[in-house]
Structures are given as C-alpha cells and as structure tokens.
N, C-alpha and C positions, 0 to 999 in steps of 0.2 A: 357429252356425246349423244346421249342418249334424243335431248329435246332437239338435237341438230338434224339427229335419222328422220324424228317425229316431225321436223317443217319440212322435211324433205319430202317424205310420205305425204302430207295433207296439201301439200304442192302440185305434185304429179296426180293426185284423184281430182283435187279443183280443177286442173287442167283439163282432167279427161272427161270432170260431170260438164264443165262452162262449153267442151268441145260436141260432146252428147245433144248439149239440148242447142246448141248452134247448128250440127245437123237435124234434128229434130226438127227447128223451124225452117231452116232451108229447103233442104232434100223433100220433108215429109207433109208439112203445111203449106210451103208455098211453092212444091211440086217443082224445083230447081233441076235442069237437066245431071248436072255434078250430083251423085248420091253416094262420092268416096267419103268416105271419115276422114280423110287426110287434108279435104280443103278445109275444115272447119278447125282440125286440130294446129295446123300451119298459121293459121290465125287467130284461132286461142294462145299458141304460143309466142306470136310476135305481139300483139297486144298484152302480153301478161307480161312478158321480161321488156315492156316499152314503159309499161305501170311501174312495174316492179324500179326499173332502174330511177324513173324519175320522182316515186315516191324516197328513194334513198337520199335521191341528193339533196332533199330536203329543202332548197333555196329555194324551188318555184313552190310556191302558193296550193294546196290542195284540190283549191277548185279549177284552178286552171289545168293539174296532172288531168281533174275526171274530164274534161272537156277534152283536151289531146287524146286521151284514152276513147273516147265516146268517138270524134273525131274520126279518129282512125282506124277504129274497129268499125267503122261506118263504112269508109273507102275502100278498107281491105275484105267487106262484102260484095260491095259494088264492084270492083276491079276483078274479085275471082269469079263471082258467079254472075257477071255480064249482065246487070241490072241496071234501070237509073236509081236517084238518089233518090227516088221518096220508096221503090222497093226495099231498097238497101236498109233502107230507116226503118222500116215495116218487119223486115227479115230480122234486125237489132231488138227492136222492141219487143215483139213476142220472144225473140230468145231468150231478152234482160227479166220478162216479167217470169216467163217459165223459172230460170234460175232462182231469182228471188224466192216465187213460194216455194219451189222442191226445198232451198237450203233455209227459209224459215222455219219448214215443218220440220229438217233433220234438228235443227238448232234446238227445236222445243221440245223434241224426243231426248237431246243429251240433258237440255238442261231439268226435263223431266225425273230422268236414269241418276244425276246428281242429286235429285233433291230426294230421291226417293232411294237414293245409297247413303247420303247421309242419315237421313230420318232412321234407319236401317242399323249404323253405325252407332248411333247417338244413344238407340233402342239398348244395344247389346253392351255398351259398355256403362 
C-alpha cells in the first residue's frame, strides 16, 4: 500500500513540476497571452495519462509511444495557445530542456542523499 501512495504522490508533483516549467516557457519566455496554470496543467495531464496508457499497453514499440507523446504535446500547444507549429515546437523544447536539467539536478541530489546515507549507515554499523 504504502509504494502505491508513493507512485501516487511522485505522479501528481511530476504533473505539477512538467506543468510549472510548461507555463514557465509559455506564459513567461515566450510571453503567451493565456498566463493561467490551468492551460498547461490540462496538457500535462492529457499528454501524461496519453503516455502513461500507451506505455501500459505495452504492444506499441517505445519509440513510436515518445513520438505520439512528442506529437501531441506539440498540438495540444499549438491548439491552446494559438501558435503555429514551429512556435509550438519552440514553446516544447525549452519546456523539455528546462524539465530535463531541473530533474537531473534533483536526481543527483537524491542519488547524492543515498550515497552519502549509506556511507553513513555502513560508518555506524
């Protein structure tokens, strides 16, 4: 029960960091009339439970899920915030790079907090 809260939990923050830095490059970089958190969040959520379902079903091919995903987190930029497609692209890509580094640098803070809780653990026993 417990690991089932915990994907629940690290679900709903990826949602709301992926929806964060999607306004962030929208609203805030490329100065988007729409500056609600709720277009960005509406679209981190349809592109996440779009991932999410067709990473389950496991019969299509991985690369073809990130292409649909890419895809259509593309369009459903373009379509909310009244862009053409190579804004739309522009508005994706700084969001995807933004996301990248912030969750690389959290990943090498946890996996820093591990190695330096075990070394810690290993010390005392």
């Amino acid at each position: 029960m417990a690991f089932e809260l915990l994907g629940i939990i690290i679900a709903i923050v990826g949602l709301l960091v992926g929806a964060f830095f999607l306004w962030l490059s929208a609203a805030k970089i490329f100065g988007m009339r729409d500056k609600s958190f709720k277009t960005p969040l509406v679209i981190s959520l349809i592109v996440s439970v779009v991932g999410y379902v067709l990473g389950m079903i496991g019969a299509i091919n991985s690369w073809i899920t990130l292409i649909v995903v890419i895809v259509l987190a593309v369009y459903l930029v373009k379509s909310n915030y009244k862009v053409d497609w190579g804004k739309a692209i522009l508005i994706w890509l700084v969001y995807y790079v933004l996301l990248i580094v912030v969750m690389t640098i959290i990943g090498m803070i946890f996996i820093g907090s591990a190695i330096a809780g075990a070394g810690v653990l290993s010390a005392l026993s």
